[in-house]
N, C-alpha and C positions, 0 to 999 in steps of 0.2 A: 082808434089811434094806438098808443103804445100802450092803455089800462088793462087789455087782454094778455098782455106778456108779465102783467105783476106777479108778484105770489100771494098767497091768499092765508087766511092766517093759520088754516088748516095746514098747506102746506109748509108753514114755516113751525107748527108743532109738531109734524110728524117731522122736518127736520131735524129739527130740535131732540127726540127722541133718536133717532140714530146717532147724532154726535156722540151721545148720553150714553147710549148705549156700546158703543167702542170707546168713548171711555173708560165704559168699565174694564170693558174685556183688556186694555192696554194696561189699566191698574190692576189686575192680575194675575197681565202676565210679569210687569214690575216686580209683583210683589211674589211670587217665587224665584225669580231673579233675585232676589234681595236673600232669601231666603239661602237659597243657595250660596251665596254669597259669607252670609254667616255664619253658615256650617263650612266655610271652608277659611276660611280666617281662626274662625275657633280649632279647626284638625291643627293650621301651621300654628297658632300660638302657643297648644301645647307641645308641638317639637317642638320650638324653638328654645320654649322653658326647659323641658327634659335637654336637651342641648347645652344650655348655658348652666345645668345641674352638673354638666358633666366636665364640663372643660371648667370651673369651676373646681371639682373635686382633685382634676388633674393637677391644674394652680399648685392648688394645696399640696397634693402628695408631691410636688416635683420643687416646690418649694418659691415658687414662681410669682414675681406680684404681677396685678389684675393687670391687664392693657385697656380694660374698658374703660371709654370717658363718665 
């Protein structure tokens, strides 16, 4: 009857094992994504800083109050 179409529990660990195993490989590749990611957040957040160093300094010399909230 239908008992020959089951799976077996070999096959359900060697499933088990592939899921496992792209798993990882997707947490990987996440994780240089991520990576990536924070080195590029850190490059714009120091322009941003050297930016607001500058227009900042300008304020100043020009005699200017801040516009920032």
């Amino acid at each position: 009857m239908y008992i020959e179409n089951m799976l077996t529990k070999t096959d359900l660990n060697q499933i088990a094992k592939i899921v496992k195993s792209s798993e990882e490989r997707l947490n990987g590749k996440i994780d240089k994504i991520d990576k990536k990611l924070d080195k590029a957040i850190d490059f714009l957040d120091r322009d941003y800083i050297k930016l607001l160093k500058r227009i900042e300094r300008i304020e100043k010399h020009l005699n200017l109050k801040s516009i920032s909230l």
